[in-house]
C-alpha positions as CSV (number, residue, x, y, z in Angstrom):
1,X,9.3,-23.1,-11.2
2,X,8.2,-23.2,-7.5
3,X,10.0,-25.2,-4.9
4,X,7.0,-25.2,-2.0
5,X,5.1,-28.5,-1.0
6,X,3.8,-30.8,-3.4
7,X,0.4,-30.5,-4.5
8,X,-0.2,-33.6,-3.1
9,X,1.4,-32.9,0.0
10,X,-0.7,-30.2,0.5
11,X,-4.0,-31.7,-0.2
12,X,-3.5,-34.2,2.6
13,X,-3.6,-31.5,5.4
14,X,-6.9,-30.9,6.5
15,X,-8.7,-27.2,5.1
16,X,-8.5,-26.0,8.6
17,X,-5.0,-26.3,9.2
18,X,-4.4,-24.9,5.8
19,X,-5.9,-21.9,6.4
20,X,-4.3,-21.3,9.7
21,X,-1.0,-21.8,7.9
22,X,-1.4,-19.2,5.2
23,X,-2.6,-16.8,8.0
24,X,0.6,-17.4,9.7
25,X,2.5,-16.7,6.9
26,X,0.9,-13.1,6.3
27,X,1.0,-12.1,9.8
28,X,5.0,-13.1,9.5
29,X,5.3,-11.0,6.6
30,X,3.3,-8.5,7.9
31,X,5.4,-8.1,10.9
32,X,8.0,-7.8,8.8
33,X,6.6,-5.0,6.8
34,X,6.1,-3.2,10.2
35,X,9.3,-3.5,11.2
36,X,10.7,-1.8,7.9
37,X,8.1,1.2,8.0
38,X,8.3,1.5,11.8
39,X,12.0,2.5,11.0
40,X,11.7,5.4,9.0
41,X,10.1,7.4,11.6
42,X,9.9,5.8,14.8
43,X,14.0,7.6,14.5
44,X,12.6,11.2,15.0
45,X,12.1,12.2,18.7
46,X,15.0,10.6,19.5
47,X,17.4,12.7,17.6
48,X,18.2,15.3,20.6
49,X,19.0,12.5,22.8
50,X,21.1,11.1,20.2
51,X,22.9,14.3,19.9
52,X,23.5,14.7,23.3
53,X,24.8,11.6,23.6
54,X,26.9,10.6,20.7
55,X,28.1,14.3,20.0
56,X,26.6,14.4,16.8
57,X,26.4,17.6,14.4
58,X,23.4,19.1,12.8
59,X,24.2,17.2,9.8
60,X,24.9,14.3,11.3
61,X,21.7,13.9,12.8
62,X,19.9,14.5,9.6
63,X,21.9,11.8,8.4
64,X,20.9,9.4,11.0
65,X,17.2,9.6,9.0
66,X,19.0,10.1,5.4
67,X,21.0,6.8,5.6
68,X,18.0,4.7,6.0
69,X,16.2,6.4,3.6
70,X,18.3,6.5,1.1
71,X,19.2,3.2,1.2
72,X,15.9,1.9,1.5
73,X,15.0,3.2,-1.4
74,X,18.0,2.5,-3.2
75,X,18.0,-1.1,-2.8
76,X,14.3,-1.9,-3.2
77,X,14.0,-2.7,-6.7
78,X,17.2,-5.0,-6.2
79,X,15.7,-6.8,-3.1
80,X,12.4,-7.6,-5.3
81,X,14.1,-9.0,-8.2
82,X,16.3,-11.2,-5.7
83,X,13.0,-12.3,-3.9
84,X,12.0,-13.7,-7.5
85,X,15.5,-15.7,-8.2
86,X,16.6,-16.7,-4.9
87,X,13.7,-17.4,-3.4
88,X,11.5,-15.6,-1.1
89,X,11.9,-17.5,2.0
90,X,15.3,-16.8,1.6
91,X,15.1,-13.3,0.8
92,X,12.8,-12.5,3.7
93,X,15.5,-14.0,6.0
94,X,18.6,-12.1,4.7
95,X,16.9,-8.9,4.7
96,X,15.6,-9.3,8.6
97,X,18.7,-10.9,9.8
98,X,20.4,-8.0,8.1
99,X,18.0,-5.6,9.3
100,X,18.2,-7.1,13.0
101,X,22.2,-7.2,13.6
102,X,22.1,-3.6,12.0
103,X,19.7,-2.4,14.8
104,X,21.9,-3.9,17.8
105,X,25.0,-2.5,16.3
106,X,22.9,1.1,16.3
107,X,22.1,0.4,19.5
108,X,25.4,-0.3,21.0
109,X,26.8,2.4,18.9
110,X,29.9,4.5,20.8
111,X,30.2,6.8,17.9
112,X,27.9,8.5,15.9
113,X,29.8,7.2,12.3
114,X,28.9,3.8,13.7
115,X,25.1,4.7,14.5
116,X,25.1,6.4,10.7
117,X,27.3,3.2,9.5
118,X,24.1,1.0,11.2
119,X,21.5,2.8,9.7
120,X,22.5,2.7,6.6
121,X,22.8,-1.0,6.7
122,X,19.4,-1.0,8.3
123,X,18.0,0.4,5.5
124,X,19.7,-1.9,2.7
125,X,18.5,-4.8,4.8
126,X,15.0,-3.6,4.8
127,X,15.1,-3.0,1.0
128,X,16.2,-6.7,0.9
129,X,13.2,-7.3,3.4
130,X,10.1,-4.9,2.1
131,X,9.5,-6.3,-1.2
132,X,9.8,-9.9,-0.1
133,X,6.7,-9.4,2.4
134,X,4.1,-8.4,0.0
135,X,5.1,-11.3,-2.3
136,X,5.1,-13.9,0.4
137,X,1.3,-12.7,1.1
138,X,0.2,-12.3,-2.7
139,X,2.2,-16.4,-3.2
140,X,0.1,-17.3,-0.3
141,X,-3.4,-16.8,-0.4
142,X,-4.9,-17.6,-3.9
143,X,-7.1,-15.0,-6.0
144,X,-10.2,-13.7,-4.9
145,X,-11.4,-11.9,-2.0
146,X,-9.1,-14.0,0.6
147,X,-6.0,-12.5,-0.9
148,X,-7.6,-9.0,-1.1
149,X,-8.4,-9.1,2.2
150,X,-4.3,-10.2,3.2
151,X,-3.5,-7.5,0.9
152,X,-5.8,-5.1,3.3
153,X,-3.8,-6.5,6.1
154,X,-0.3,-5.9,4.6
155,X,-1.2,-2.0,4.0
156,X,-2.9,-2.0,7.3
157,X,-0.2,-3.0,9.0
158,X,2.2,-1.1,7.1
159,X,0.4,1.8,7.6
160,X,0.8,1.2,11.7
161,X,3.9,0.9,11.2
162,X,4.5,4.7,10.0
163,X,1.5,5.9,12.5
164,X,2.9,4.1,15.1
165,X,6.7,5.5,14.8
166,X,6.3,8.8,16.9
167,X,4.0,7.2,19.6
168,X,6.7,3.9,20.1
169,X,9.8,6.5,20.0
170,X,8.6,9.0,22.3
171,X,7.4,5.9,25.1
172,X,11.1,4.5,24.1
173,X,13.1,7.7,24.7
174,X,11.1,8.9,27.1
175,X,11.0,5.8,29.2
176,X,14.6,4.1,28.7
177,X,17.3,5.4,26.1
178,X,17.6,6.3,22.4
179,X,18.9,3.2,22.1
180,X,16.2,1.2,23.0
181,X,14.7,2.7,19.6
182,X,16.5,0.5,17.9
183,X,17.4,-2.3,19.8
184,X,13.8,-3.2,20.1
185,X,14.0,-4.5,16.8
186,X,16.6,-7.3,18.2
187,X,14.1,-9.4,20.6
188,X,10.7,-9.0,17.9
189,X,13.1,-9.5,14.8
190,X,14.4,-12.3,16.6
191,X,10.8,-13.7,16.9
192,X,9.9,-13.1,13.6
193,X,12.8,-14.6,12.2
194,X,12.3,-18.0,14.0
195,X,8.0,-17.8,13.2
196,X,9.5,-17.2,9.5
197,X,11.9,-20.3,10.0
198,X,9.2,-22.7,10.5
199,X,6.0,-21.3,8.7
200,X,7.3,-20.0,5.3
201,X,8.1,-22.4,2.6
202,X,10.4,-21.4,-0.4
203,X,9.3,-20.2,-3.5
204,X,10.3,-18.6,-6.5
205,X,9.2,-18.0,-10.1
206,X,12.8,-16.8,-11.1
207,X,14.7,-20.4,-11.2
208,X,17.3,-20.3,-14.2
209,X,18.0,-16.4,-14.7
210,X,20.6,-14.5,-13.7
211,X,20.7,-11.4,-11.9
212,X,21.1,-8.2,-13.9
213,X,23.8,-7.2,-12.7
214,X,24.6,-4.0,-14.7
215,X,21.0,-3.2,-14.2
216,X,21.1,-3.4,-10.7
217,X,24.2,-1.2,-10.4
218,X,22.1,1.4,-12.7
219,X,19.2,1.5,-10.9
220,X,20.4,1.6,-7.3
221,X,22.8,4.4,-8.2
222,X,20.2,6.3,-9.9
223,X,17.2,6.1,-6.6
224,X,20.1,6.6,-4.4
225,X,21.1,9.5,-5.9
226,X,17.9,11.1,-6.2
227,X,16.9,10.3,-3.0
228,X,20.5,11.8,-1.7
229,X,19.5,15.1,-4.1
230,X,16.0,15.2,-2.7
231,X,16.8,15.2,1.2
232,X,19.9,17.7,0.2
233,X,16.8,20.1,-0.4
234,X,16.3,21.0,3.6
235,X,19.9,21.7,4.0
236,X,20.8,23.2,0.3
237,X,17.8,24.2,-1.2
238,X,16.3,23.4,-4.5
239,X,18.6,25.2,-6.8
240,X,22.0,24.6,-5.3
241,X,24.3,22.3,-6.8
242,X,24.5,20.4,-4.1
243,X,21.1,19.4,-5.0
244,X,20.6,19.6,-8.7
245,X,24.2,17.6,-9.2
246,X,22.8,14.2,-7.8
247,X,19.0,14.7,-8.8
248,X,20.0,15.4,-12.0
249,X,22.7,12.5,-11.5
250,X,20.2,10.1,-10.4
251,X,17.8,11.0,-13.5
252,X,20.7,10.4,-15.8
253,X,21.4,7.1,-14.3
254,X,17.9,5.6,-14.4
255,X,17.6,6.9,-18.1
256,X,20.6,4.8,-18.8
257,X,18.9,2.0,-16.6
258,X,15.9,2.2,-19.0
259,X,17.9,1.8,-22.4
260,X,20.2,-1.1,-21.1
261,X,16.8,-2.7,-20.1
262,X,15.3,-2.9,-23.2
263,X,18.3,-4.1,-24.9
264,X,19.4,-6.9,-22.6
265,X,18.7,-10.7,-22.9
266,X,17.5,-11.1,-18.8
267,X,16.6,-7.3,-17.8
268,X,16.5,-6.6,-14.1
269,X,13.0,-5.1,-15.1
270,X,11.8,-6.1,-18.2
271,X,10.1,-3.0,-19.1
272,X,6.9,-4.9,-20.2
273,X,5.4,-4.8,-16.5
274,X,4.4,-1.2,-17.5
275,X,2.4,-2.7,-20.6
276,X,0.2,-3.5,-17.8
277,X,-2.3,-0.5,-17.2
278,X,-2.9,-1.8,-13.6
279,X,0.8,-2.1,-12.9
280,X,1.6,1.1,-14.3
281,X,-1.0,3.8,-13.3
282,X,-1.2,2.1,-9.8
283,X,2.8,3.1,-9.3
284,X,2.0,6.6,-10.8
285,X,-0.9,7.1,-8.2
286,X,1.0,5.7,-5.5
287,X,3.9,8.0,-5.9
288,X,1.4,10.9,-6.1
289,X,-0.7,10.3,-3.2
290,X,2.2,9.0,-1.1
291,X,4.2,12.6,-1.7
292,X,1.1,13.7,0.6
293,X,0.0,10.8,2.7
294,X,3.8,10.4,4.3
295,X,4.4,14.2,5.5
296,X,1.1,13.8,7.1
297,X,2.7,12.2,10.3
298,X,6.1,14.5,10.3
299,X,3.9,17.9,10.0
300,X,1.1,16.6,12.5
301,X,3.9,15.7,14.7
302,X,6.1,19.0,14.9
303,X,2.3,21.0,15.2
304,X,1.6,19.1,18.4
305,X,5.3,20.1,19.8
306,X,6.2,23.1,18.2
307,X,3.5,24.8,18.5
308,X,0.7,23.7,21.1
309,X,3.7,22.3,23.6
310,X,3.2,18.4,23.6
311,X,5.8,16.5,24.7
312,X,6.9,13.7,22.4
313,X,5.1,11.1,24.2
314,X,1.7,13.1,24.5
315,X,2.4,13.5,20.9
316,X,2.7,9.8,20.1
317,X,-0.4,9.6,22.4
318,X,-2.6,12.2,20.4
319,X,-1.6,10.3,17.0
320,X,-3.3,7.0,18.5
321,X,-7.0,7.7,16.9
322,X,-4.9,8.2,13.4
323,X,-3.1,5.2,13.6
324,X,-6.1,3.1,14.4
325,X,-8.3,4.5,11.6
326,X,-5.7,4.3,8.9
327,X,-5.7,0.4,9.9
328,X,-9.8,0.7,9.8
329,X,-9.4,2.1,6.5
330,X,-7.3,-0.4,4.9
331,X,-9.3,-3.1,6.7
332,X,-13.1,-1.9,5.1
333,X,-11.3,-1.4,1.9
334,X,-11.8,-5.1,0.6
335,X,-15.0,-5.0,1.7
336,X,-15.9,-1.7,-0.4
337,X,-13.4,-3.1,-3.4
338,X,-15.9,-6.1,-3.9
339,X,-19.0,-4.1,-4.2
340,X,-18.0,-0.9,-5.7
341,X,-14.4,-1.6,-7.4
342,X,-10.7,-1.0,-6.5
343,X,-10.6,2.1,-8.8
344,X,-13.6,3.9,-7.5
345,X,-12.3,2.6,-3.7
346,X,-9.2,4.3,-4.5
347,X,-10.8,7.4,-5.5
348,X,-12.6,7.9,-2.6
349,X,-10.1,7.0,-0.4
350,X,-8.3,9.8,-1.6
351,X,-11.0,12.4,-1.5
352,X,-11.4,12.0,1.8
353,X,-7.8,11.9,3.0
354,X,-8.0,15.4,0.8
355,X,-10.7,16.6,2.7
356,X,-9.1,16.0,6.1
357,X,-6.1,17.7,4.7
358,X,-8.4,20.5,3.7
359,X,-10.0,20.9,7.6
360,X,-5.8,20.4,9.1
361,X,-5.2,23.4,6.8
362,X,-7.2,25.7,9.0
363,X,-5.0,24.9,12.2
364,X,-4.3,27.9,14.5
365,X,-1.4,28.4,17.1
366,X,-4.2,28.3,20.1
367,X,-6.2,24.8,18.2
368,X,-8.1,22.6,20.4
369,X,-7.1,18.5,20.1
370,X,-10.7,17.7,18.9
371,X,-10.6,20.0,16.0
372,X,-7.1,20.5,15.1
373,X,-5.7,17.0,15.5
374,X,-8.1,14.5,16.3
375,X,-11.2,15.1,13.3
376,X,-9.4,15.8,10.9
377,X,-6.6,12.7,12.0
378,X,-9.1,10.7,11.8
379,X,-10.3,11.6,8.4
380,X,-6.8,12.0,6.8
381,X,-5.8,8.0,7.8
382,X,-9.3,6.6,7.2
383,X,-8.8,8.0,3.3
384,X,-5.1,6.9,3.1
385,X,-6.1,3.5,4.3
386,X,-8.6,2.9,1.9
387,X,-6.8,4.4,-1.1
388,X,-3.6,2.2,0.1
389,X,-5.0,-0.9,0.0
390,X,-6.9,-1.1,-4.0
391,X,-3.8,0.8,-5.2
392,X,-1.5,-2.0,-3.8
393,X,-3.6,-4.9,-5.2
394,X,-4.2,-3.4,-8.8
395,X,-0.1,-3.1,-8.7
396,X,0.3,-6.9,-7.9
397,X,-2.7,-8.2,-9.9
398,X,-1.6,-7.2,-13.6
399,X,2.1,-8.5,-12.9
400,X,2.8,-12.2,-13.9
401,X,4.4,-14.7,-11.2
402,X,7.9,-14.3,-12.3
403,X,7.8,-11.1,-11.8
404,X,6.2,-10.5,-8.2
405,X,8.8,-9.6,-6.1
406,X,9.8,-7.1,-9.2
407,X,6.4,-5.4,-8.7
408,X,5.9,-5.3,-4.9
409,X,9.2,-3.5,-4.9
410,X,8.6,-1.2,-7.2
411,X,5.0,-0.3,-5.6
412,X,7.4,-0.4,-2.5
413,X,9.7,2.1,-3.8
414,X,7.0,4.7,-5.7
415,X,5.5,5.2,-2.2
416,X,9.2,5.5,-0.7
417,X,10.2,8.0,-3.1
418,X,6.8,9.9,-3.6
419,X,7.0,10.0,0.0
420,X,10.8,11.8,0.0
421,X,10.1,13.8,-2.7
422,X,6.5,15.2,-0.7
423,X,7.8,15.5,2.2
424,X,10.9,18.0,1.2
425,X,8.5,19.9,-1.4
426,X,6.3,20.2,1.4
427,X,8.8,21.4,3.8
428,X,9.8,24.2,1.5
429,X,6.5,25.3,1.0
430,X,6.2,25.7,4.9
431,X,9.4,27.5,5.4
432,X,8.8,29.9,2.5
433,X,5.6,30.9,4.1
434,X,6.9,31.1,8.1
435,X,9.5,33.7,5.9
436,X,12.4,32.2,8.8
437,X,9.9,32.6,12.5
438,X,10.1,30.5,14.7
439,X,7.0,31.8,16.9
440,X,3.8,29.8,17.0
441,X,1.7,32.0,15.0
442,X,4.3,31.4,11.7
443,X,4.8,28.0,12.3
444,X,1.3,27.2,12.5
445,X,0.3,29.4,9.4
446,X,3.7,27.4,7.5
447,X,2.4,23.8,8.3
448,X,-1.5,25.1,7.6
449,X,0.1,26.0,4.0
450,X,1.8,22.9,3.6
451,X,-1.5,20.9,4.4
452,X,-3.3,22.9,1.9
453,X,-0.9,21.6,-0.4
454,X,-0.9,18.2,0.1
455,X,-4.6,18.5,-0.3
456,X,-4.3,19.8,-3.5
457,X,-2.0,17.1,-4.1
458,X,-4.4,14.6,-3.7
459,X,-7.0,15.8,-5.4
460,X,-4.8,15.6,-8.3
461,X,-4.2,12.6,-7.0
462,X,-8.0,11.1,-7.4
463,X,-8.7,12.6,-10.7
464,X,-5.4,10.7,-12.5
465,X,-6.5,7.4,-11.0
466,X,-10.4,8.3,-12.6
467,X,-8.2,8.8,-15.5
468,X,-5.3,5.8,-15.3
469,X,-6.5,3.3,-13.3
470,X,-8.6,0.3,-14.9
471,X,-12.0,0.4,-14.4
472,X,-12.2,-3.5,-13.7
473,X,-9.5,-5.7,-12.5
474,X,-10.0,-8.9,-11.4
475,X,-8.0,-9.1,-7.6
């Protein structure tokens, strides 16, 4: 059941305005999508200034990036099956107005329990938010090449959001407070919330179930307590309990998940999404690829200021050429997807990001900008933007209408978690080869390692979506 406009409603407004319409409807989700991604990092090189500030400790800082994170991925699945029964008008507008009063209470924060109390909540409103924007594009624009290309935009934009995060922190910091940070989110939230008001129309293919209630209590305990176990690995390490209790926790949890699924009468996830090969190898590739794609921006980031001696804002400044090609990337994808197919799109999407992970590997303490940031930058966002973009469409193609919101969070939460998990298995790998120095040379040879990793990564990456992904699907 959809409540929207009538079809005949509709068919009385001319095609141009129709079009203009469903163009304002993905750039609203898309900002929305922005703001969400924009939020996991943008955080970072404002944590000193936070500390300094609020008094925080060492683990209190890390928390004011695990509380987001963790909640964010916790949540997601939730927020997409509430998108399909309550509506995804409505859902986009809890999660932002959610998302929106959490940033000005972290921005007016005294303490730093309330700035950690505000991110959290940031990060359960964005859950509520994410999957709901990728479903309001996909409910938009019809099949075919249009929605392809919105689909393009959504991972474009996405994928600005996560570029742009270092660049917009460091003019932020630099140029007001910490707190602006987050309290920038208050006036364009604001905005996006009134353009959401008055352009979206409710939908919903859900009308008539019930939430899942023990389902949802499953699943959200079980992401949020791997996620908790995964960043415990920079303080803990991989083998203390204080790690392996809530990974294998978490694990436990989403087992149990699995088997009340299949035995309930309205699952939260009705486990017959993954008969869909699309649905199901695009999550798997997505997790895989995104383990790499995600650390990209934290290691490129600490190389520029640990080692060469940028400042945060020159830093954000030398990520601009990657930001813009991962948005070139996703934006040629469609293009390439119609001629050539989203599989072999995919594929080389991620061959190349491997191949600029491959030339970042041999950075040096003394590295020039052109060759030890900028080429291969530039390489490394052009193949994650065209990977991105087929992966997210083969995900939201095999799924059927009542269960959209379902898939766009759970392609929304196997990039979240890959992500996570990549970024902490990559960390240990570059702090097992600097062997504890903290000199140029050893950070540089640690970060060079953890590059040559990720490559690795997605090479393994390309030849399981060779091997998963469907051939032909239509978009």
């Amino acid at each position: 059941m959809v409540h929207a406009r009538s079809d005949a409603t509709e068919s009385l407004i001319p095609a141009p305005a129709r079009t203009a319409r469903t163009w304002l409807v993905v750039l609203t989700a898309c900002a929305g999508q922005f703001l969400v991604v924009l939020d996991v990092s943008v955080v970072n090189v404002a944590l000193p200034s936070m500390r300094a500030d609020l008094g925080l400790s060492t683990i209190g800082l890390q928390w004011v990036l695990n509380a987001y994170s963790i909640a964010f991925a916790g949540f997601m699945l939730l927020g997409g099956r509430a998108a399909d029964i309550f509506g995804r008008k409505r859902t986009f507008l809890v999660g932002l107005g959610l998302f929106t009063a959490a940033s000005l209470a972290g921005g007016l924060a005294q303490e730093g329990w309330q700035l950690l109390a505000a991110r959290a909540v940031q990060g359960l409103g964005a859950a509520v938010l994410a999957p709901a924007t990728l479903t309001l594009v996909t409910a938009a624009v019809p099949p075919g090449p249009a929605r392809t290309r919105a689909i393009g935009t959504w991972s474009a934009v996405g994928a600005a959001g996560g570029a742009a995060g270092g660049l917009v922190g460091g003019v932020l910091t630099d140029l007001l407070s910490w707190r602006w940070v987050l309290l920038i989110n208050v006036p364009v939230g604001a905005l996006v919330l009134l353009g959401a008001a008055v352009w979206l129309t409710e939908s919903r293919n859900g009308a008539g179930r019930r939430l899942d209630l023990p389902g949802a209590v499953l699943v959200t305990g079980g992401l949020a307590s791997v996620a908790y176990g995964i960043v415990q690995t920079e303080e803990s390490g991989w083998t203390a309990s204080a790690t392996l209790l809530p990974l294998l926790g978490g694990l436990a949890l989403l087992g149990l998940f699995v088997a009340v699924e299949a035995r309930t009468r309205a699952p939260l996830m009705p486990l017959k999404v993954f008969r869909s090969r699309a649905v199901s190898a695009a999550n798997v590739t997505m997790m895989v690829c995104g383990s790499a794609s995600f650390s990209m921006w934290f290691f490129m980031t600490v190389y520029a200021q640990n080692v060469l001696g940028y400042t945060p804002l020159e830093a954000g400044l030398a990520l601009i050429p990657s930001s813009v090609s991962v948005i070139v990337g996703s934006k040629l994808a469609p293009r390439f997807m119609a001629k050539a197919g989203a599989t072999n799109v995919a594929v080389i999407g991620a061959l190349i990001a491997a191949t600029g992970f491959g030339w970042q590997s041999t950075m040096t303490a003394d590295g020039g900008y052109l060759t030890s940031i900028l080429g291969p930058g530039i390489l490394m966002m052009t193949g994650v933007g065209l990977a991105a973009t087929p992966l997210a469409a083969l995900a939201t193609a095999g799924a059927e209408p009542a269960d959209a919101g379902l898939v766009s969070g759970l392609i929304n939460t196997s990039r979240t978690m890959g992500g996570a998990l990549g970024l902490a298995v990559l960390s240990t790998v570059a702090a097992a080869r600097t062997g504890g120095g903290t000199g140029p040379s050893d950070l540089a040879a640690g970060y060079a390692l953890a590059f040559r990793t990720g490559a690795g990564v997605l090479v393994t990456g390309a030849v399981l979506m060779l091997i998963l992904l469907p051939r032909r699907v239509e978009p």
